[in-house]
N, CA, C and O atoms as CSV, one atom per row, in Angstrom:
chain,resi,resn,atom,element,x,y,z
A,1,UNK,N,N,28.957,-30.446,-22.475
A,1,UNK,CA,C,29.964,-30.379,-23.510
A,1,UNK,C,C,31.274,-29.899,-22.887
A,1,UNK,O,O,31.295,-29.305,-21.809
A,2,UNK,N,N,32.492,-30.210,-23.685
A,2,UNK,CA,C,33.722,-30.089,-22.634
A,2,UNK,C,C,34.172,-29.506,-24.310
A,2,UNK,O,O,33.988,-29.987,-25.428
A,3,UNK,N,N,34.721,-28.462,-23.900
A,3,UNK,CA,C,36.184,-27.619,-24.576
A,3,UNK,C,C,37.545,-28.393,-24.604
A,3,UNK,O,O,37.758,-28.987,-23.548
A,4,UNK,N,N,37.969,-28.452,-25.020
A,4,UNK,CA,C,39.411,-29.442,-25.129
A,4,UNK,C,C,40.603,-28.894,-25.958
A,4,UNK,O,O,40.675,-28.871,-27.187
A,5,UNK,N,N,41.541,-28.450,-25.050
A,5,UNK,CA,C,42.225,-27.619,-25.451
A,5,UNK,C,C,43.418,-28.699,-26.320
A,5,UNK,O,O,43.350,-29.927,-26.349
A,6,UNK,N,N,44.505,-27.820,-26.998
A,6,UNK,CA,C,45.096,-28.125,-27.803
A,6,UNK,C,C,46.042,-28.798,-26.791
A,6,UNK,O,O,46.031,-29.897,-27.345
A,7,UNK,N,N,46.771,-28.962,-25.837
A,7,UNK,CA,C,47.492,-29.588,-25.087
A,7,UNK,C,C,47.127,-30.661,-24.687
A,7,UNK,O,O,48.034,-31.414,-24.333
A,8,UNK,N,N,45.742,-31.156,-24.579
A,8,UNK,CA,C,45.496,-32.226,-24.184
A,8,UNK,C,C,45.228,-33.053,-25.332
A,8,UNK,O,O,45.231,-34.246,-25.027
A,9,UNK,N,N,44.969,-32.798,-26.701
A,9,UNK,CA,C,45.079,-33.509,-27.454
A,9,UNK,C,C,46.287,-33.948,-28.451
A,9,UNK,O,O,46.411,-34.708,-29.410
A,10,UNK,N,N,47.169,-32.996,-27.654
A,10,UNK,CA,C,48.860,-33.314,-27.889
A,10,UNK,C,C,49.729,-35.027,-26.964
A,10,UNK,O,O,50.508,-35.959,-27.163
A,11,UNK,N,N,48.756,-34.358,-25.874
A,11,UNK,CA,C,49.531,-35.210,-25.124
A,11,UNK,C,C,48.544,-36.883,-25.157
A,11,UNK,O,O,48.707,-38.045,-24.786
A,12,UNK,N,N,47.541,-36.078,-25.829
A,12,UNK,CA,C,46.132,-37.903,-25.834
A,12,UNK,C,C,47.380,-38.497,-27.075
A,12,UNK,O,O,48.102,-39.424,-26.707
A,13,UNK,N,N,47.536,-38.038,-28.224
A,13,UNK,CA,C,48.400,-38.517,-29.086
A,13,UNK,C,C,49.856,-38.688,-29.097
A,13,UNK,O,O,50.528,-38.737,-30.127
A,14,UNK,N,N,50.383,-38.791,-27.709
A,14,UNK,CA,C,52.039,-39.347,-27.622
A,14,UNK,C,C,51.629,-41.007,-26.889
A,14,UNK,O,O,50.633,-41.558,-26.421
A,15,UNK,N,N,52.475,-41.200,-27.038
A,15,UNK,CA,C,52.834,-42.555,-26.202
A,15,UNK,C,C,53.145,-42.592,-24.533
A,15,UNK,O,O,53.974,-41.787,-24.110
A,16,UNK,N,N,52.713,-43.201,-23.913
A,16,UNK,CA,C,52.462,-43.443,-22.389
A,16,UNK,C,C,51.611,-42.652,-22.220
A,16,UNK,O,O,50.937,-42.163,-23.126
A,17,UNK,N,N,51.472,-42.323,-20.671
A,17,UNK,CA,C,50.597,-42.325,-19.514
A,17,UNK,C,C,50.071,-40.820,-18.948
A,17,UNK,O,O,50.655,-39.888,-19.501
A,18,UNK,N,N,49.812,-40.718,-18.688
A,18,UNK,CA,C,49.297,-39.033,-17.655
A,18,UNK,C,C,48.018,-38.594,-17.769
A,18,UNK,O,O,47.250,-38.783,-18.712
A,19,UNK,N,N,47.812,-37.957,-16.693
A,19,UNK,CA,C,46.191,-37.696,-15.771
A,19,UNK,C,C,45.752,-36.939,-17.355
A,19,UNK,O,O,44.815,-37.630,-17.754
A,20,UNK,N,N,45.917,-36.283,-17.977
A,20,UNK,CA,C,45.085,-35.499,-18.980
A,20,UNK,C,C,44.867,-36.425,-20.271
A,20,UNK,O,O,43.957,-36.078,-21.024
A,21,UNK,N,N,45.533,-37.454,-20.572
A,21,UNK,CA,C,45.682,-38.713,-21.405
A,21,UNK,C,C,44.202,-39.259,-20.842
A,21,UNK,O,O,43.129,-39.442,-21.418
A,22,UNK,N,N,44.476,-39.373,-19.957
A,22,UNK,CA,C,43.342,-40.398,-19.518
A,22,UNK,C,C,42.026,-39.846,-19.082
A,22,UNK,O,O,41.054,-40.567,-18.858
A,23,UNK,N,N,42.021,-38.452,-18.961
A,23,UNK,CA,C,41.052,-38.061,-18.724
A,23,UNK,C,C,39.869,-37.834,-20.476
A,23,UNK,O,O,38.671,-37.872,-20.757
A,24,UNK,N,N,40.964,-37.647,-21.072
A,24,UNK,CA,C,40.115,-37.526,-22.240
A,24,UNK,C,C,40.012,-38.630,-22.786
A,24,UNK,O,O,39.213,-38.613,-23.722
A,25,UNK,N,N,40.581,-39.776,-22.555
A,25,UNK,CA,C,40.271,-41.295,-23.320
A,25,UNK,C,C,38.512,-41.260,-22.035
A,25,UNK,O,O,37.412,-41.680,-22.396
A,26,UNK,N,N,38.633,-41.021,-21.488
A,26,UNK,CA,C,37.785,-40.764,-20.223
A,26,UNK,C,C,36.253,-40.558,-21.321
A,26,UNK,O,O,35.345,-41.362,-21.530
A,27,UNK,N,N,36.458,-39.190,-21.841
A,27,UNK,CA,C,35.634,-38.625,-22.603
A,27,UNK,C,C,35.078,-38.982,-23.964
A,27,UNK,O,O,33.999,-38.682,-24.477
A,28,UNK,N,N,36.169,-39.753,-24.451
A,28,UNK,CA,C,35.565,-39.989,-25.504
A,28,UNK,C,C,35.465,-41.461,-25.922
A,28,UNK,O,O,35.212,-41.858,-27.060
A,29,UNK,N,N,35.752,-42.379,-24.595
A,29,UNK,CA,C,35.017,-43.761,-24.688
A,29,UNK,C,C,33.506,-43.576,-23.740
A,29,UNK,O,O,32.668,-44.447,-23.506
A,30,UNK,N,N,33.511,-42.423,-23.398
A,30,UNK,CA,C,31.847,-42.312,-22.352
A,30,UNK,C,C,31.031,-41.245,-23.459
A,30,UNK,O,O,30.134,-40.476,-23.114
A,31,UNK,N,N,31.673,-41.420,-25.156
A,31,UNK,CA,C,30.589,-40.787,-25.386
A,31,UNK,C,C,30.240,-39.102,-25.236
A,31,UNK,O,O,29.317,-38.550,-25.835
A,32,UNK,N,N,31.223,-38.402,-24.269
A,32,UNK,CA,C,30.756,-37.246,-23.601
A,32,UNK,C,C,31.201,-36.509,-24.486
A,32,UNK,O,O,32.341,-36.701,-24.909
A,33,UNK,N,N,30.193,-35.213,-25.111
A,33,UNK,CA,C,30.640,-34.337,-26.126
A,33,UNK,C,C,31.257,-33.446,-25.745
A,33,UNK,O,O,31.169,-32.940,-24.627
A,34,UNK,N,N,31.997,-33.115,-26.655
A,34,UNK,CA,C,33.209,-32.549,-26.827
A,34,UNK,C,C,33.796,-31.399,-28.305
A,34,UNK,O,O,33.627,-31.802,-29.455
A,35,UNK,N,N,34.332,-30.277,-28.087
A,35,UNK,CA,C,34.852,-29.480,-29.256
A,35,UNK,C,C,35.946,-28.989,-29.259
A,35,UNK,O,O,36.566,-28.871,-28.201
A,36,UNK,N,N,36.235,-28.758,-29.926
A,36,UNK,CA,C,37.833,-28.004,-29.955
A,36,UNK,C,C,37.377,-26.347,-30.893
A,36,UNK,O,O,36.480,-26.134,-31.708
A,37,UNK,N,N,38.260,-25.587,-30.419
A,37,UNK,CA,C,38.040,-24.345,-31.046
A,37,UNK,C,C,38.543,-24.288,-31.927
A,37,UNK,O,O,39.531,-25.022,-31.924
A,38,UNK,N,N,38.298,-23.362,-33.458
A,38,UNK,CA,C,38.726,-22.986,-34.403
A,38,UNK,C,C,40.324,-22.890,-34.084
A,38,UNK,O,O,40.980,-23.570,-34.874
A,39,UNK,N,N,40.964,-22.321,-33.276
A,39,UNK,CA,C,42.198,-22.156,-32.846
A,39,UNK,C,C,43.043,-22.907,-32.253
A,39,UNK,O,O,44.246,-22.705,-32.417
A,40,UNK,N,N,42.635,-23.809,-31.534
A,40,UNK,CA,C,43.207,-25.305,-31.383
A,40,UNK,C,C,43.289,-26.193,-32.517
A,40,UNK,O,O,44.256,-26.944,-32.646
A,41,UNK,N,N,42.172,-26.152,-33.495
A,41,UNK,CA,C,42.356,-27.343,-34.843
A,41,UNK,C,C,43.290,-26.471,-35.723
A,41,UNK,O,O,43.844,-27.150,-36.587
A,42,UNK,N,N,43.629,-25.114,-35.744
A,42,UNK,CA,C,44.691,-24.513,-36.454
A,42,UNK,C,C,46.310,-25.277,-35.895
A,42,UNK,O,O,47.197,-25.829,-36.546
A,43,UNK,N,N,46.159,-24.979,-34.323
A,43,UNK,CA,C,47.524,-25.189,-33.795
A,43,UNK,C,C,48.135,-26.630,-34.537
A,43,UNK,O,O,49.120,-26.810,-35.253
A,44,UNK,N,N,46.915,-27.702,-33.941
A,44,UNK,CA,C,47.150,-28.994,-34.134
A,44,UNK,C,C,47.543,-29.233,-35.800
A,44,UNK,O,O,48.316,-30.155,-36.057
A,45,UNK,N,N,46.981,-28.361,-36.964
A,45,UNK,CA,C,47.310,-28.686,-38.230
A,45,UNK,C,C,48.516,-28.025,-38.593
A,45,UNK,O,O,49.043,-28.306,-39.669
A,46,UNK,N,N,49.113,-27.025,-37.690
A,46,UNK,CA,C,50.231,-26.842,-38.027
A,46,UNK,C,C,51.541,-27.542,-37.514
A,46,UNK,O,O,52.662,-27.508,-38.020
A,47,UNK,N,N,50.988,-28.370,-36.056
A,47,UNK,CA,C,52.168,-29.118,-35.767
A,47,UNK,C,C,52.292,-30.827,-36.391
A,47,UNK,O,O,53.060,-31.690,-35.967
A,48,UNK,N,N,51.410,-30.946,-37.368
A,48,UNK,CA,C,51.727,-31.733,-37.973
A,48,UNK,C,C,53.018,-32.001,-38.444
A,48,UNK,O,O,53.858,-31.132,-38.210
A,49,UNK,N,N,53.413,-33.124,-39.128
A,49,UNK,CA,C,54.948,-33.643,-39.945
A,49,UNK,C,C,54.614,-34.195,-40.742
A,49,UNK,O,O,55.587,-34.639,-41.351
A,50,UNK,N,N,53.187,-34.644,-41.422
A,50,UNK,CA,C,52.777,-35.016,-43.089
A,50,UNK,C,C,51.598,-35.418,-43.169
A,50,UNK,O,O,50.995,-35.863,-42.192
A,51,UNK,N,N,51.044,-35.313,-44.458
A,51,UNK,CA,C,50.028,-35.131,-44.825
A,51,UNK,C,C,49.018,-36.372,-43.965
A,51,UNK,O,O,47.795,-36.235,-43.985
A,52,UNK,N,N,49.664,-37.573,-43.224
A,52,UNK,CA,C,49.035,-38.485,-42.884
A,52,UNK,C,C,48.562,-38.136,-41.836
A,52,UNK,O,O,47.388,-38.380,-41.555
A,53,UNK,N,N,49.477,-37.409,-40.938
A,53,UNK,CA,C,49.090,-36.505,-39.865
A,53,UNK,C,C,47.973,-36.040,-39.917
A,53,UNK,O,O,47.027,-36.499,-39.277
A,54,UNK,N,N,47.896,-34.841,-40.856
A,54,UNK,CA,C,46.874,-33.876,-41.283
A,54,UNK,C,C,45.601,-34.355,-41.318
A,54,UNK,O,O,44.645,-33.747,-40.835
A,55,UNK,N,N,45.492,-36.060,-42.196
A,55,UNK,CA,C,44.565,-36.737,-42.495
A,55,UNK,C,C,43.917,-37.034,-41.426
A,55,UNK,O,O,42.770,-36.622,-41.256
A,56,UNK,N,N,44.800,-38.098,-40.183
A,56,UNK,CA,C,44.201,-38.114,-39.323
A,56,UNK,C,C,43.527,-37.101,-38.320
A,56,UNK,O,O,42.441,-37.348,-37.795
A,57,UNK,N,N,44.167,-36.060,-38.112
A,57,UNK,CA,C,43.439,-34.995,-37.400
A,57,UNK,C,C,42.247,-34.639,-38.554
A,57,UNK,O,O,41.258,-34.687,-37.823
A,58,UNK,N,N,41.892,-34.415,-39.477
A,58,UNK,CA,C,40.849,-34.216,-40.216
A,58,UNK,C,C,39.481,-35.059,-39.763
A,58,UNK,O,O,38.329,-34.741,-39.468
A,59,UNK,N,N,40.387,-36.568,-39.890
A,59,UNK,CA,C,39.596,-37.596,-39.720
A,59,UNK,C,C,38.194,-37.707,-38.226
A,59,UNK,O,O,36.985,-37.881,-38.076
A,60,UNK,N,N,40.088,-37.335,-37.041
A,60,UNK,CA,C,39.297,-37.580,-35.821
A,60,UNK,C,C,38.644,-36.204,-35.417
A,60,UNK,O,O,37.895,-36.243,-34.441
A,61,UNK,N,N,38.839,-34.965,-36.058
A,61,UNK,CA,C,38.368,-33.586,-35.170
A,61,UNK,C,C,36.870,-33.513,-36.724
A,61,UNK,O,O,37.141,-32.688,-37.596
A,62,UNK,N,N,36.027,-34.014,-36.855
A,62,UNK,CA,C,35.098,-33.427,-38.027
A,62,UNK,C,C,34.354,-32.114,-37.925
A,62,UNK,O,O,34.401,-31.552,-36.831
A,63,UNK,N,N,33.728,-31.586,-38.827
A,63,UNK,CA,C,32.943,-30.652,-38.820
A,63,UNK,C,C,32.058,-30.031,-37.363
A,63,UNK,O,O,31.876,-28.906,-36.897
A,64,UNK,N,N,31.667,-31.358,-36.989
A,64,UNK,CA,C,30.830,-30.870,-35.725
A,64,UNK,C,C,31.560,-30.747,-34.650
A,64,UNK,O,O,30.983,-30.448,-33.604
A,65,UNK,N,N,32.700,-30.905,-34.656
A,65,UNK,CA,C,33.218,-30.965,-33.642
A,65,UNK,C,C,33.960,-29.609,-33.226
A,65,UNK,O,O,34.023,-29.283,-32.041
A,66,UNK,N,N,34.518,-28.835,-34.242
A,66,UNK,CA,C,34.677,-27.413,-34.079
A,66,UNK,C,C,33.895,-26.525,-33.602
A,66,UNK,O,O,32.740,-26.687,-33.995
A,67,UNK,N,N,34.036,-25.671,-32.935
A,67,UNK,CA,C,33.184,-24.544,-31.973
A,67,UNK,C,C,34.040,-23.323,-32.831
A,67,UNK,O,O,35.256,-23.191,-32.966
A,68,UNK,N,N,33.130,-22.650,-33.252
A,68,UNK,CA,C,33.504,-21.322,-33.710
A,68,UNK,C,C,33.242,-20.368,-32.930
A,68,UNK,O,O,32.151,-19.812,-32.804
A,69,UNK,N,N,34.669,-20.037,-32.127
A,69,UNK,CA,C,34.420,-18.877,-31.065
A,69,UNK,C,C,34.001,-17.223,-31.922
A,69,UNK,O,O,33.561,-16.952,-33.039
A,70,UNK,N,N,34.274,-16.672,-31.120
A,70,UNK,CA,C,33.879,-14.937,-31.527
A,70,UNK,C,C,35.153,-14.842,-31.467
A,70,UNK,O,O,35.973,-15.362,-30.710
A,71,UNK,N,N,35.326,-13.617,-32.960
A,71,UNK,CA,C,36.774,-13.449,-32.968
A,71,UNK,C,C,37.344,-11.966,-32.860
A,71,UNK,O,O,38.132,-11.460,-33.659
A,72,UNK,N,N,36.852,-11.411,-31.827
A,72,UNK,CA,C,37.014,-10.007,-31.386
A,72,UNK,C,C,38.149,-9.993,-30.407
A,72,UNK,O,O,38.219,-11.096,-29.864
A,73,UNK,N,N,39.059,-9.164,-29.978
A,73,UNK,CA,C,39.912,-8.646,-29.040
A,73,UNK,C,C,38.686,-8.872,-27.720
A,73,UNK,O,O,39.023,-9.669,-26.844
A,74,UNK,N,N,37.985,-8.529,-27.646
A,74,UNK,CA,C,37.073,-8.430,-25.905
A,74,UNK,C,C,36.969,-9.576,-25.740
A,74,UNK,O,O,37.445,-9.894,-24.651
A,75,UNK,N,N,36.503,-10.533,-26.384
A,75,UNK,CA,C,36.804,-11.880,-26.299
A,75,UNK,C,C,37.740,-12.693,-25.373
A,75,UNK,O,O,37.608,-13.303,-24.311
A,76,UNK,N,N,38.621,-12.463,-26.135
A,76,UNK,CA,C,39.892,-13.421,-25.508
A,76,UNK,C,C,40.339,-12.573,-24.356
A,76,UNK,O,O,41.268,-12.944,-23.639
């Protein structure tokens, strides 16, 4: 399983090219599982610009796909 931080699914969703673009088209045409943390699907719903946005990140990040870290100070 691969962690996938909020930057790389910034940059999977712009237009053109680069090594972290492609590494995660990498990942998720091979199938290879994958989550995003509670705190990355926050970032990403706040840098939205409308509700279609929102929709689609709803759409493509679902339920299983969130990892609910521990939310203590020792943690991070």
């Amino acid at each position: 399983m691969i962690l996938v931080d909020t930057s790389v699914l910034v940059d999977w969703t712009r237009k053109g090219d680069n090594s972290m673009k492609k590494a995660f088209e990498d990942v998720v045409l091979g199938f290879i599982p994958y989550r995003v943390s509670v705190l990355t699907y926050q970032e990403l719903m706040q840098g939205t610009r409308s509700d279609a946005e929102r929709a689609k990140i709803k759409e493509f990040i679902d339920e299983e796909t969130i990892l609910h870290l521990p939310t203590d100070l020792d943690f991070f």
